[in-house]
C-alpha positions as CSV (number, residue, x, y, z in Angstrom):
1,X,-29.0,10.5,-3.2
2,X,-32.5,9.9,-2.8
3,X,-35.0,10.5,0.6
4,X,-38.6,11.1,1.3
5,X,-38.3,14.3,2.2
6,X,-35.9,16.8,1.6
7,X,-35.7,19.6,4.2
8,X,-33.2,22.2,3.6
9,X,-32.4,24.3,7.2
10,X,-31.5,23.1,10.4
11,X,-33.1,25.9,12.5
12,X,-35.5,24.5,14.7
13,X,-38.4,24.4,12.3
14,X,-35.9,21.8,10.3
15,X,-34.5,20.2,12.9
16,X,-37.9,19.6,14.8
17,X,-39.4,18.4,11.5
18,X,-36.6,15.5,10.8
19,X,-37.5,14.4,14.4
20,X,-41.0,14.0,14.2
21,X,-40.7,12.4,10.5
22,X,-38.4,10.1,11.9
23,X,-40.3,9.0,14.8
24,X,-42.8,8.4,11.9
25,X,-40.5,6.3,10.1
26,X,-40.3,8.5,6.8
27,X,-37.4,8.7,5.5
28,X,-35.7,12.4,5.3
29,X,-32.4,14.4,5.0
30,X,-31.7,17.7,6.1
31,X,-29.2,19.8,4.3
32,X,-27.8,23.1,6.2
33,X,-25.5,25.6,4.7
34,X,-23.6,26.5,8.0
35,X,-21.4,24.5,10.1
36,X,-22.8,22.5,13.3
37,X,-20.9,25.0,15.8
38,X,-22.9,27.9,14.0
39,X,-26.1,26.5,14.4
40,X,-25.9,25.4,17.5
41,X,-24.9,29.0,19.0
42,X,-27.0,31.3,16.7
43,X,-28.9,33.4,19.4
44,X,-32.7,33.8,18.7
45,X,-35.4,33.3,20.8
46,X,-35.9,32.1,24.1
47,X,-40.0,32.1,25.2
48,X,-41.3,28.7,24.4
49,X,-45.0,28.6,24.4
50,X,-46.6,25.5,26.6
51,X,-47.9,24.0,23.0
52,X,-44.2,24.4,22.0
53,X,-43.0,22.5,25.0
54,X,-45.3,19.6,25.1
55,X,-44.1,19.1,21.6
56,X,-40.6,18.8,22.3
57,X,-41.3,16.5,25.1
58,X,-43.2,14.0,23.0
59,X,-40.5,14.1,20.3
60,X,-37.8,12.7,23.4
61,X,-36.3,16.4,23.0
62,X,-37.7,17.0,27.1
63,X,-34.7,16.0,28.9
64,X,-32.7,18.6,29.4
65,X,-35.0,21.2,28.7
66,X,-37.1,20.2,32.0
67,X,-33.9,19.9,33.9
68,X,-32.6,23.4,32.6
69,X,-35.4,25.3,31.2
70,X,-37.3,28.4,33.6
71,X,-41.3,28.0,33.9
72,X,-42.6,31.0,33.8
73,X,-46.7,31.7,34.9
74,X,-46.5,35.4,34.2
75,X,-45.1,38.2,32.9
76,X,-44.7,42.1,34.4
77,X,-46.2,45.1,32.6
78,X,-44.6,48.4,33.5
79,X,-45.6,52.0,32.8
80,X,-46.1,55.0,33.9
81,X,-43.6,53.6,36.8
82,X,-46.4,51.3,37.9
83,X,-46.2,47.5,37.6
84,X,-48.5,44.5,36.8
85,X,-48.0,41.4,36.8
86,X,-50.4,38.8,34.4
87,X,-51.0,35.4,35.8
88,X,-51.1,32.7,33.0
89,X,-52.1,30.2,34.5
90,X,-55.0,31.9,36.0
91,X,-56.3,33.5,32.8
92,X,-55.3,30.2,30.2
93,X,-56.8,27.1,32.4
94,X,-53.6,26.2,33.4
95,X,-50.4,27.1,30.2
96,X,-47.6,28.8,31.1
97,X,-44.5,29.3,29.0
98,X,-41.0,28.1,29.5
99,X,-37.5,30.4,29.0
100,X,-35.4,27.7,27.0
101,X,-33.0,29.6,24.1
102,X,-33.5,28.4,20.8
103,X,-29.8,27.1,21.0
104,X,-30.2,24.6,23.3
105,X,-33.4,23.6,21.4
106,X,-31.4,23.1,18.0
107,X,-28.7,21.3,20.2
108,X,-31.1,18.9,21.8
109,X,-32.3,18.0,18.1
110,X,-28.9,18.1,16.6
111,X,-28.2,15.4,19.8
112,X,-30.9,13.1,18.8
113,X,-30.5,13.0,15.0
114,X,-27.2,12.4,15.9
115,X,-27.7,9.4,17.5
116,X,-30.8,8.2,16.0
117,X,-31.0,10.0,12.5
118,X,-32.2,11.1,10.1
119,X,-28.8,12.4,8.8
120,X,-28.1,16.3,8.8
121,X,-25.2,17.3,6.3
122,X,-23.8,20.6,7.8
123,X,-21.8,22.5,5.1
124,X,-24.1,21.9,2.4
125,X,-25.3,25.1,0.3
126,X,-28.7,25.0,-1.3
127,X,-28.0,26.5,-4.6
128,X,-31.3,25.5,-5.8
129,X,-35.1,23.8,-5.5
130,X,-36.0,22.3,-8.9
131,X,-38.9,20.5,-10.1
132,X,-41.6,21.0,-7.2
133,X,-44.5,21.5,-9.6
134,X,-43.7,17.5,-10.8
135,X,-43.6,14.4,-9.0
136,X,-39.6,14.4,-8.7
137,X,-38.8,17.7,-6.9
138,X,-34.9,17.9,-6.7
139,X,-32.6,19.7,-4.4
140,X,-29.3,20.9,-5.7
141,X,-26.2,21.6,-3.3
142,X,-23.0,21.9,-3.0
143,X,-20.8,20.0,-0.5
144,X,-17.1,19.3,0.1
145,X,-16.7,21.5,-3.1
146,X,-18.6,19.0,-5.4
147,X,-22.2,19.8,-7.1
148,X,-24.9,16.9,-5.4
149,X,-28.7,16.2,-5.9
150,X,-30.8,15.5,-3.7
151,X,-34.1,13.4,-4.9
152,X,-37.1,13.4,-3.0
153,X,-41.1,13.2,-2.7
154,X,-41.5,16.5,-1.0
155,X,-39.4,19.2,-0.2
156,X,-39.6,21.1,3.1
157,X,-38.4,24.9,2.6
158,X,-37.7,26.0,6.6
159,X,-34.0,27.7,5.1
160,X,-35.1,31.1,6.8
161,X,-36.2,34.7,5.3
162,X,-33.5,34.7,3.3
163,X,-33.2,31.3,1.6
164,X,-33.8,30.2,-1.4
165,X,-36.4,27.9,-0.9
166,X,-39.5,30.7,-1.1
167,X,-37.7,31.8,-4.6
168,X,-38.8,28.2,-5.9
169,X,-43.1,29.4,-5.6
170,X,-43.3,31.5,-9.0
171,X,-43.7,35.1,-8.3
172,X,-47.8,35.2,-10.4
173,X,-49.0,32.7,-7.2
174,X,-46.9,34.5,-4.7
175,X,-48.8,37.2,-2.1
176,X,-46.4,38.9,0.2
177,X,-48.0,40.9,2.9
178,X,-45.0,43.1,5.0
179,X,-45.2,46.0,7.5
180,X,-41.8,47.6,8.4
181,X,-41.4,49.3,11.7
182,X,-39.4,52.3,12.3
183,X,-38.0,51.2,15.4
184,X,-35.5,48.5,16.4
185,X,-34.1,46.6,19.6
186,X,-30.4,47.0,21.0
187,X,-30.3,43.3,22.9
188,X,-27.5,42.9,25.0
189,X,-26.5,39.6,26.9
190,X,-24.9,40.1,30.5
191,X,-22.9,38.0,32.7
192,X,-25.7,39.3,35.6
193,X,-28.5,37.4,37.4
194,X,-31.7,38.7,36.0
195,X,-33.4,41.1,38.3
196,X,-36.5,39.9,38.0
197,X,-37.8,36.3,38.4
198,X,-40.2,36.8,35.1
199,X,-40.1,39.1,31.7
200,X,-40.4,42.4,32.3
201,X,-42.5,44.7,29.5
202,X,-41.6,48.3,29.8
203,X,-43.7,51.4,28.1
204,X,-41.7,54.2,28.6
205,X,-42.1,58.1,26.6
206,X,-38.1,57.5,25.9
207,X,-39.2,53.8,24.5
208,X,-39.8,50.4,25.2
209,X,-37.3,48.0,27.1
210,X,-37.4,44.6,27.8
211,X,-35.9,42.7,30.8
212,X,-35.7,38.4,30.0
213,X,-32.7,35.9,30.8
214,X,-31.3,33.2,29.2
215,X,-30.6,31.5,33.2
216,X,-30.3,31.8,36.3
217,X,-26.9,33.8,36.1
218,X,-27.4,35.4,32.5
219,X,-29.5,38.4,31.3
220,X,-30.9,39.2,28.2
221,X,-31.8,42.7,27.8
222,X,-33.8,45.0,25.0
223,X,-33.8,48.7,24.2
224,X,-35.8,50.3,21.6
225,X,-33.7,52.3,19.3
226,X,-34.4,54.2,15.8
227,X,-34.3,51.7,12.6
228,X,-30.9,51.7,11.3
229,X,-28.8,52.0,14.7
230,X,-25.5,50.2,15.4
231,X,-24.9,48.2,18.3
232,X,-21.3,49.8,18.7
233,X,-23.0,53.4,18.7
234,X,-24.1,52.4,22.4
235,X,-21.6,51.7,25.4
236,X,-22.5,49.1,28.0
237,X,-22.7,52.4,30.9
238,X,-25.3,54.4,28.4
239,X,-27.1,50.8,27.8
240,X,-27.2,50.0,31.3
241,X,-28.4,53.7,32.3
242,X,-31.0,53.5,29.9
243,X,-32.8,50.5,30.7
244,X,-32.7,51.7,34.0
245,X,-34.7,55.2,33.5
246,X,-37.1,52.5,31.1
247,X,-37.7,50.0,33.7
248,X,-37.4,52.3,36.6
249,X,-40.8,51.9,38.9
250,X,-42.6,54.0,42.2
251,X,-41.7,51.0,45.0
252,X,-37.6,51.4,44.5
253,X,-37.1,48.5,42.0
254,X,-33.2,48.2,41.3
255,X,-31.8,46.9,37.9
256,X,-28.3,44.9,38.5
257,X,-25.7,45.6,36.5
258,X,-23.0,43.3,35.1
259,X,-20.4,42.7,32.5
260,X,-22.0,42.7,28.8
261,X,-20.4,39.8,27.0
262,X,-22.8,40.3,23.5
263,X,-24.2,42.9,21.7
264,X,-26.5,43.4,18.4
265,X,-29.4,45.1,16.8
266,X,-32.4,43.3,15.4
267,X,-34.9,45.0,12.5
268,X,-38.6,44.6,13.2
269,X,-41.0,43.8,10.4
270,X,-44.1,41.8,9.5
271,X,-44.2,39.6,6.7
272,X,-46.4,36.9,5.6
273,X,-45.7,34.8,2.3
274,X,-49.1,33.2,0.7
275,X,-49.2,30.5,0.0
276,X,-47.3,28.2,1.9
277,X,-47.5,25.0,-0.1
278,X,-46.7,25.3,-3.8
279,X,-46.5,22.2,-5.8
280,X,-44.4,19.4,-3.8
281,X,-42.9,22.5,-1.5
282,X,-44.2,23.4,1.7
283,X,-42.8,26.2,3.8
284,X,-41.9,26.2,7.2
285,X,-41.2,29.0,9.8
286,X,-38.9,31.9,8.9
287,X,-38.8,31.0,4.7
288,X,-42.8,32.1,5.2
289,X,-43.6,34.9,7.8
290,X,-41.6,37.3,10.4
291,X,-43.4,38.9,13.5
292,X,-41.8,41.5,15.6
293,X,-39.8,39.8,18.8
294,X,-42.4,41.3,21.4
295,X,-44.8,38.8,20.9
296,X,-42.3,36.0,21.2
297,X,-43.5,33.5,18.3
298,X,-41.1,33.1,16.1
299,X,-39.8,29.7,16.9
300,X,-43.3,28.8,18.1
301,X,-44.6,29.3,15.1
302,X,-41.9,27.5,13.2
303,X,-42.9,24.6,15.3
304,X,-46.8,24.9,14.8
305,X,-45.8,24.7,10.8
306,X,-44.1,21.7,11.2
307,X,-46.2,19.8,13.7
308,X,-49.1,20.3,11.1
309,X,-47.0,19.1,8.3
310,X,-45.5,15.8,9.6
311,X,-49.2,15.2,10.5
312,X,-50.2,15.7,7.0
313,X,-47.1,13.5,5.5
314,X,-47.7,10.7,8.2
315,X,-51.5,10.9,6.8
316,X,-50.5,10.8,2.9
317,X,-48.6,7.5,4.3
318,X,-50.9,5.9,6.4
319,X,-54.0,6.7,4.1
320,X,-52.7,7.6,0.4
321,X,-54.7,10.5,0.8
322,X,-53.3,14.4,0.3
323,X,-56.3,15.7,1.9
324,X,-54.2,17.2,4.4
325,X,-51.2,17.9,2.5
326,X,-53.5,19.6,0.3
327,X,-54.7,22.3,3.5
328,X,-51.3,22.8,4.8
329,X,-51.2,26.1,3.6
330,X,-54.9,27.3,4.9
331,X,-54.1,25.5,7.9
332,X,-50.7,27.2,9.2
333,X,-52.1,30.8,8.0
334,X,-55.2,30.9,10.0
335,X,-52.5,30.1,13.5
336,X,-49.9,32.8,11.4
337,X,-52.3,35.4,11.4
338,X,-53.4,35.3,15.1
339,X,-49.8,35.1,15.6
340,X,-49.1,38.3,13.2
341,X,-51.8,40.1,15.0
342,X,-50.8,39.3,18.6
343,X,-47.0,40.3,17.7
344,X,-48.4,43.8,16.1
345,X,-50.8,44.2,19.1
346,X,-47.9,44.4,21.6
347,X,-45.6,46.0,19.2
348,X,-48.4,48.6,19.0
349,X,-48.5,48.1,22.9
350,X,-45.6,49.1,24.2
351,X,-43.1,50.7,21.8
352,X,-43.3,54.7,21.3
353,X,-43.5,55.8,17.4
354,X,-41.1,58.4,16.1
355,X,-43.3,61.7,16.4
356,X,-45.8,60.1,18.6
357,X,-48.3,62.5,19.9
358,X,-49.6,63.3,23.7
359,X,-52.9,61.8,22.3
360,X,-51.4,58.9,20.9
361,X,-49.0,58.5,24.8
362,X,-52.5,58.4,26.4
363,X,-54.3,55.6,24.0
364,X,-51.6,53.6,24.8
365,X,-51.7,54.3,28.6
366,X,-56.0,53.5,28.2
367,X,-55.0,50.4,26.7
368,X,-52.2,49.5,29.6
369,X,-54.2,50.3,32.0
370,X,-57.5,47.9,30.7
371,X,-55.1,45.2,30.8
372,X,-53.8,46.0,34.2
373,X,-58.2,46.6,35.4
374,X,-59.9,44.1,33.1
375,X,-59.7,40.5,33.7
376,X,-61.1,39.6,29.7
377,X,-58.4,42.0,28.4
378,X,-55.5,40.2,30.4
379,X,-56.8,36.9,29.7
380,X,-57.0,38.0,25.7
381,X,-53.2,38.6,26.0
382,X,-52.4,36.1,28.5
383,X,-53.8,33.4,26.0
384,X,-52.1,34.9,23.0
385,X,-48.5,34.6,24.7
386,X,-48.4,31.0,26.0
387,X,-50.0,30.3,22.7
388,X,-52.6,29.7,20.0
389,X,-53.6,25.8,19.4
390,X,-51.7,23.7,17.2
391,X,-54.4,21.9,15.5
């Protein structure tokens, strides 16, 4: 089989990248190693920036994300039982963020390629990216129990941290830069209306929390726990009793409780994989950089990479030229770094470090408390969360 493009992953950095080529009209195929049902109900995140949004409405991916999605102008800062709230739209010109799971995203564009292509062949393992330092990159995989090749121009690596589409950039070109944190987050979903009508941000001396939803009648909740703990070392009475001590405020605030239907713990790192473009293979979202969840732009950034590569492919059509192929990587970085230092700014923020000293607890509480006093400090995060241009 032969294509334009080959994209391997259909996460949302895949999936959104077959939707703008084909609105393009270049030809691609995406190949994805798990089933349809696992795709579309792999929990990840839920805070779509405003850049993120408009993008999905100019693809045709709007619908249902405008009918069901939850606009948010703010989020809440808690600490030291006080609470302040940051006014986006007040601080940004105008962006807010929506609260839209990057499950229905991936449905939406699973929907549409579905009924309008390009094709996406579920069940078909990557077992190899060959050739992308020649003019005939090729993808090998394995479907239906056979061995197939997949020809193409260009080969678009958005397979995930672990794929093995980054493995393809030869280790003397390859820069990682990585920062592990020695923390982690318990996230529990709960069959509870959220009880708050925005994201809550919780400093706390026993550790940050985080109150978000997924809708109107479903809670998504965060502890932070040491590196290394199990999700079963927790019952859903100690989870609920802590969050309540962390987001517990002076005015009487009450948490709701309900049933907890899911559970799990999620690692926190920092990683950034330079370049992003060897050869014929460009890489997109996850395959290329992590940020810690507090910042919420993961799948945002997974979008920015994509966005600025169908750009550059629709360019190399229109014009013959490679001029922006050829800045791909320089391009996406410079967003990916203000993205890595936001993420590690609120990290920093609001989670307590093991051993932590009183001095330390008190820098933080300075720094809380500008953003709570300071109108160019709450803008500065304000305008980091819904979002750092696309171009």
């Amino acid at each position: 089989m032969r294509t334009a493009v080959g994209i391997v992953g259909a996460g949302p950095a895949g999936l959104m990248l077959a939707r703008l080529l084909r609105l393009a009209g270049i030809d691609c195929v995406v190949l994805e190693s798990r089933d349809r049902a696992y795709v579309e109900r792999r929990q990840r995140a839920g805070v779509l920036e405003q850049g993120t949004a408009d993008v999905l409405r100019a693809a045709g991916a709007g619908q249902r994300l405008d009918r069901e999605g939850l606009p948010h102008d703010g989020i809440e800062l808690r600490f030291a039982r006080r609470r302040h709230r940051v006014d986006f739209p007040d601080l940004t010109g105008g962006r807010r963020v929506t609260v839209y799971a990057q499950t229905e995203v991936c449905k939406d564009l699973i929907a549409l390629a579905e009924t309008d292509g390009p094709p996406v062949l579920f069940e078909s393992e990557v077992l190899a990216v060959e050739g992308v330092d020649t003019d005939a990159p090729r993808i090998r995989y394995r479907r239906d129990g056979r061995e197939e090749v997949l020809e193409c121009d260009y080969v678009a690596g958005c397979d995930g941290f672990h794929g093995v589409c980054r493995t393809a950039v030869p280790a003397a070109v390859s820069r990682v830069f990585e920062r592990v944190y020695p923390y982690a987050w318990l996230g529990v979903l709960a069959d509870v209306p959220p009880s708050h009508d925005e994201l809550v941000y919780a400093r706390h001396d026993r550790g940050f929390a985080l109150l978000s939803m997924r809708s109107p009648s479903v809670s998504r909740l965060y502890l932070q726990v040491p590196e290394g703990t199990k999700a079963e070392e927790w019952t859903d009475e100690e989870i609920w009793d802590e969050l309540t001590r962390r987001l517990e405020t002076a005015d009487g605030w009450t948490l709701e409780r309900g049933p907890v239907t899911q559970k799990s713990v999620t690692p926190m790192r920092s990683y950034v994989h330079e370049p992003m473009r060897y050869g014929r293979l460009f890489l997109a979202g996850d395959a290329a950089h992590i940020v810690p969840p507090a910042g919420a732009k993961g799948l945002n950034l997974a979008v920015g990479d994509v966005v600025v590569l169908a750009r550059a492919l629709q360019h190399e059509r229109r014009t013959g030229s490679a001029e922006l192929l050829d800045a791909y990587s320089e391009t996406c970085l410079r967003r990916v770094w203000q993205a890595e230092r936001f993420s590690h700014d609120m990290t920093a923020l609001l989670h307590r470090a093991p051993g932590a000293t009183a001095f330390e607890d008190r820098l933080q509480l300075a720094r809380l408390d500008r953003v709570a006093t300071t109108r160019s400090a709450a803008a500065d995060l304000a305008e980091g969360y819904t979002g750092f241009p696309l171009d």
